[in-house]
C-alpha positions as CSV (number, residue, x, y, z in Angstrom):
1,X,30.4,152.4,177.2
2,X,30.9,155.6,179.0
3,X,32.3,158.6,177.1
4,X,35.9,158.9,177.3
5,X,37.9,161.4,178.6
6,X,41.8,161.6,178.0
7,X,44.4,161.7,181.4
8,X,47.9,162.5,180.0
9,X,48.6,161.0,177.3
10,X,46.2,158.6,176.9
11,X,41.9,157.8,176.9
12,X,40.5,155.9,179.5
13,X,37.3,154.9,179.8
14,X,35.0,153.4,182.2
15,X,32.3,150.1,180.7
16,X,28.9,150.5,181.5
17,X,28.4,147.8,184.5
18,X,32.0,148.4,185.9
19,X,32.1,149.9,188.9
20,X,36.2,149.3,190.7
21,X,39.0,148.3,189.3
22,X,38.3,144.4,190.4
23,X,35.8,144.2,187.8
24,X,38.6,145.6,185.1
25,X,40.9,143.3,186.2
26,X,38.3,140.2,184.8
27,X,39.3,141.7,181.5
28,X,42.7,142.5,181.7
29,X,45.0,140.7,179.1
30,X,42.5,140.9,176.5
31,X,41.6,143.5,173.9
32,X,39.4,146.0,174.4
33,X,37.9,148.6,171.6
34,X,36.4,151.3,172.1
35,X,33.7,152.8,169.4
36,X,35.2,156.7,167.9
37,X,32.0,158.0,169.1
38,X,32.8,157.8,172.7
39,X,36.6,159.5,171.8
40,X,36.7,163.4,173.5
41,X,37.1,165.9,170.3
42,X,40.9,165.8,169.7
43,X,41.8,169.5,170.6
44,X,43.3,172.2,168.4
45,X,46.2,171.1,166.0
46,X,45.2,167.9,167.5
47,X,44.5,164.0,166.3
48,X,44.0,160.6,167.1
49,X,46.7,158.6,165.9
50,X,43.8,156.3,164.3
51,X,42.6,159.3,162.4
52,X,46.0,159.2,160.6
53,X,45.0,156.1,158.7
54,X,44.1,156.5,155.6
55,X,45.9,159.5,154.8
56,X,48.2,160.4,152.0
57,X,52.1,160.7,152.4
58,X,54.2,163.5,150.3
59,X,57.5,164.2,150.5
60,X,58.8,167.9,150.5
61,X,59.2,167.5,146.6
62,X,55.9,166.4,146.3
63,X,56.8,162.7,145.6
64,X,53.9,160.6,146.6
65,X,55.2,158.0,149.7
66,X,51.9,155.9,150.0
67,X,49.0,155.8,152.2
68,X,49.4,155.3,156.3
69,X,48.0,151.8,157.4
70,X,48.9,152.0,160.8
71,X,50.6,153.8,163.7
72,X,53.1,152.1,166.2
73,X,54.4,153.4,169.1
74,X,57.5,151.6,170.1
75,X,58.5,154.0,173.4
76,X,61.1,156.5,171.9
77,X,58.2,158.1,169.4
78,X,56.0,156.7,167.6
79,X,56.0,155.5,163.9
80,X,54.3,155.9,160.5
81,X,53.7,152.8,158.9
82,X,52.9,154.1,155.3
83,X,52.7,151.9,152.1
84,X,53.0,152.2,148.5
85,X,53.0,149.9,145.0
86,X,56.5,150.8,143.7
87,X,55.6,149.4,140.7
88,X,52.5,152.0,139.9
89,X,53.1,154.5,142.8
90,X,49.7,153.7,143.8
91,X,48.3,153.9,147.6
92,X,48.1,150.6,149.7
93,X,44.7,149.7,147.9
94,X,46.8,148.8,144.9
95,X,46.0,145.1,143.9
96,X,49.6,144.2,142.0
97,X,51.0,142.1,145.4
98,X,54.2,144.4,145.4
99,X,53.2,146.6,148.7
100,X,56.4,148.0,150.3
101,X,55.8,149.5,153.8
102,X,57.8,153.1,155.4
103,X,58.1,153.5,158.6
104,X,58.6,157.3,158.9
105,X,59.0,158.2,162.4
106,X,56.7,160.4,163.9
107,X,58.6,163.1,165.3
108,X,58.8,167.1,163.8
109,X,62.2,166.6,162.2
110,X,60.4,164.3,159.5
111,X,56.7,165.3,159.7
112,X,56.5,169.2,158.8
113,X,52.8,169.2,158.4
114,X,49.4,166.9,159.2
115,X,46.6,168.6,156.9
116,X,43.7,166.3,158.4
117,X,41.2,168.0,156.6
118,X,42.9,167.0,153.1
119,X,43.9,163.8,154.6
120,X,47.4,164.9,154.0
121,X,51.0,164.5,155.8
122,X,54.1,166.3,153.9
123,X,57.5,164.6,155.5
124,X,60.9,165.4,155.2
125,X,61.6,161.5,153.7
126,X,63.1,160.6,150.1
127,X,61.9,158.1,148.2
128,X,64.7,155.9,148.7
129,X,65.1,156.0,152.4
């Protein structure tokens, strides 16, 4: 694979052996991953939405919301899928089979602050929402 470059809002990249958009279209329909070491750097105050997984969820009274597993984007804004054991309060690697799953959405009303170096996200979102 080619390095990757981003165009608007999205990275596009070109497979080694591709050369028009002919080729691409052999392909089209399926699923196509990319490795993280062809990603650009994300730029300042910047991220990859896959870089959110994995990352711990507080609330604004430091109330521990769970762990993101995924990111969805479903037009308006996209939205945090972050789960938690209610039972322990433990992150989605709990092993008691009582995983509930947020969906926080993704926009600055909610989400005050993404600390990617301590793997962090504080949101404006109650426990019981």
């Amino acid at each position: 694979m080619e390095r990757a470059r981003v165009h608007s809002d999205s990275v596009v990249a070109r497979p080694i052996g591709f050369e028009d958009r002919t080729q691409a279209d052999e392909v089209r329909g399926r699923v196509v991953a990319l490795s993280r070491s062809v990603f650009p750097p994300a730029g300042d105050d910047s991220f990859y939405w896959v870089d959110l997984i994995g990352c711990t969820v507080v609330n604004t009274h430091e109330q521990m919301l769970g762990e993101v597993i995924g990111v969805d984007d479903h037009g308006a804004h996209a939205l945090l899928q972050v789960a938690t054991d209610p039972t322990t309060g433990a992150t989605a690697g709990a092993t008691s089979g009582t995983t509930v799953t947020r969906l926080i959405p993704f926009v600055s009303h909610f989400v005050l602050n993404v600390d990617m170096a301590a793997r962090r996200i504080l949101v404006d979102w109650e426990l019981d929402y």
